[in-house]
Residue, then its C-alpha position, 0 to 999 in steps of 0.5 A: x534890221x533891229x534897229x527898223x523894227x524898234x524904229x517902227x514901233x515908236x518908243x518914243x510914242x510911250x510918253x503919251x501913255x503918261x495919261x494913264x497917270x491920271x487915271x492912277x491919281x484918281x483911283x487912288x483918291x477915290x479908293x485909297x484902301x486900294x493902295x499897297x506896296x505892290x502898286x508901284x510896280x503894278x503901275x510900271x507893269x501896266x504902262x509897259x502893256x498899254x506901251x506895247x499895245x500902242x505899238x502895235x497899232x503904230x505899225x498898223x498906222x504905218x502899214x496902211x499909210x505907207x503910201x500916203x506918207x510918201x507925200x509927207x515931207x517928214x513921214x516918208x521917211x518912216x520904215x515902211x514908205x521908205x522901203x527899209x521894210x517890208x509889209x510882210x515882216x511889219x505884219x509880223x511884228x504887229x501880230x507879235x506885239x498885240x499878242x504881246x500887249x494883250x497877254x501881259x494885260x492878262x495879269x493886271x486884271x480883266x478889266x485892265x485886259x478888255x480896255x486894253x482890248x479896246x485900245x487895241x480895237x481903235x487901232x483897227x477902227x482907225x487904220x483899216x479899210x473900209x472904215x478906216x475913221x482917219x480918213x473921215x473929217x472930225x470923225x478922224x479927231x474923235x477917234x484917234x482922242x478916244x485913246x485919251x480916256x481908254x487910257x484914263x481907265x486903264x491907269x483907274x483899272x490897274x488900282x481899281x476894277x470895281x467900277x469906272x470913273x465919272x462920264x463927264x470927266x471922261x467925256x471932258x477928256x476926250x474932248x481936250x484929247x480932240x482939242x490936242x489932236x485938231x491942233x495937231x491937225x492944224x499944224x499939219x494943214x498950215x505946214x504941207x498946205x491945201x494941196x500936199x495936205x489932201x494928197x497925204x490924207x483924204x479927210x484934209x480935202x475937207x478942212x481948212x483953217x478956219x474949219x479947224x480953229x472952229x472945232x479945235x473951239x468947239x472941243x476946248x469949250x466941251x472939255x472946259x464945261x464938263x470939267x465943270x460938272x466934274x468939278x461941282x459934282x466930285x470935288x469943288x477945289x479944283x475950281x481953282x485950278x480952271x484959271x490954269x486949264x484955260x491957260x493951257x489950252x491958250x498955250x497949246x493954241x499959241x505953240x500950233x500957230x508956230x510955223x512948222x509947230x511942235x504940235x505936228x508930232x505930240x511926242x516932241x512937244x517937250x521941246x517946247x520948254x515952256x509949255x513943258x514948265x506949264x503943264x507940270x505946274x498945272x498937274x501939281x496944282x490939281x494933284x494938291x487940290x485933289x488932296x484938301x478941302x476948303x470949307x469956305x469955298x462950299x459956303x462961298x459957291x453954295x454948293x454941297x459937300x462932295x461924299x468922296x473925301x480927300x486922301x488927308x484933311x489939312 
């Protein structure tokens, strides 16, 4: 019985709360006095509550979707479609691990704990009747991406309260979340087909291929042109990083095409080698820019100086 509860809370989830790392990279640019020896284990710490957190709202997902899943070929496995357990006990379970979630939050600082809240919130918006966003086209992708930059803040909040990140690079963030969760979509969509697709969820009565490449476009080019804003306004050498950002979301386009695709279930995309390789090169070509500057580039680009300086001058 253990075992169905640990199953139903997803661990294997927790990876996507990497995106917090972002946030903790750019809080420390930004406010590197910030940083002591504590941070290491204040990171740890914070990404064990936002883990919990979203545990719970994966138990939430699982007890409004039972009945649906049961038309999924892969989901109707899960705990509670399979009848392994019972909606009662999954209740308890997410009660347990909100309030869990919520009160190791407390400690890191209240603004970690309200975006933490938050996220806790957008398992309510996004499961619960009669709202209940999922079922919604596009609102469905736009909502459950809004996680990415809840996350973004949670990493910034666990070094940083004092203020919040740029809006434009947490608006390109939702919308390379979008990206990521059309792709998803997608992949669903072309592996069930129009008829168990709809079946399994209301908001697939709407899409169809040619929908969803167009929006999956539409939140690629979103992302990519306030990245750019970000760029110019905040720190000019990551323009050398686009190249490689565009390349990812191509990546990321070619493995949704795949016939039963990866990006069906985001968790298991390090199977895709590849693209695991790509996505490390690309955090490492960003972490090294966020770290120099390179004068030429201004006088190249006639651009300004930024007034937030880099972690160390080479």
């Amino acid at each position: 019985m253990f075992t169905t509860f640990f199953t139903l809370a997803r661990p294997g989830y927790w990876v996507k709360n990497a995106f917090m790392l972002l946030g903790v990279v750019l809080a420390w640019f930004y406010h590197p006095q910030a940083v002591d020896f504590g941070l290491a284990g204040r990171v740890v710490w914070a990404f064990l509550a936002v883990s919990v957190i979203a545990s719970s709202n994966y138990v939430l997902n699982e007890i409004f979707d039972a009945r649906t899943d049961r038309h999924h070929p892969v989901k109707r496995s899960r705990p509670i479609a399979a009848g392994e357990i019972s909606p009662g006990a999954a209740w308890a379970e997410y009660l347990l691990l909100a309030a869990a979630g919520l009160a190791m939050a407390w400690p890191v600082n209240r603004t970690f704990f309200a975006a933490g809240a938050a996220l806790l919130a957008m398992g309510v918006l996004y499961n619960v009747p009669p709202l209940a966003t999922k079922q919604i086209p596009y609102v469905d992708v736009l909502s459950e991406s809004l996680n990415n930059p809840l996350r973004l803040l949670l990493g910034w909040f666990t070094v940083s309260q004092s203020e919040v990140p740029p809006l434009s690079l947490l608006v390109a963030y939702w919308m390379a979340g979008a990206f990521f969760m059309a792709g998803k979509r997608f992949a669903e969509y072309r592996m069930l087909g129009p008829e168990q697709a709809a079946a399994y969820r209301r908001s697939f009565r709407w899409y169809d291929d040619e929908k969803l490449i167009v929006c999956m476009f539409f939140y690629a080019t979103s992302a990519a042109l306030l990245l750019g804003v970000f760029i110019i306004r905040y720190h000019l050498e990551l323009i050398l990083s686009v190249p490689l950002v565009a390349g990812l979301f191509s990546y990321y386009l070619h493995v949704a095409l795949k016939p039963a695709s990866a990006a069906q279930a985001p968790e298991r995309l390090y199977r895709e080698r590849g693209l695991m390789i790509y996505l490390v090169l690309c955090l490492a070509v960003f972490l090294g820019l966020m770290l120099v500057r390179i004068p030429a580039l201004y006088e190249l680009l006639n651009v300004p100086p930024a007034e937030a300086p880099p972690l160390w001058r080479f």
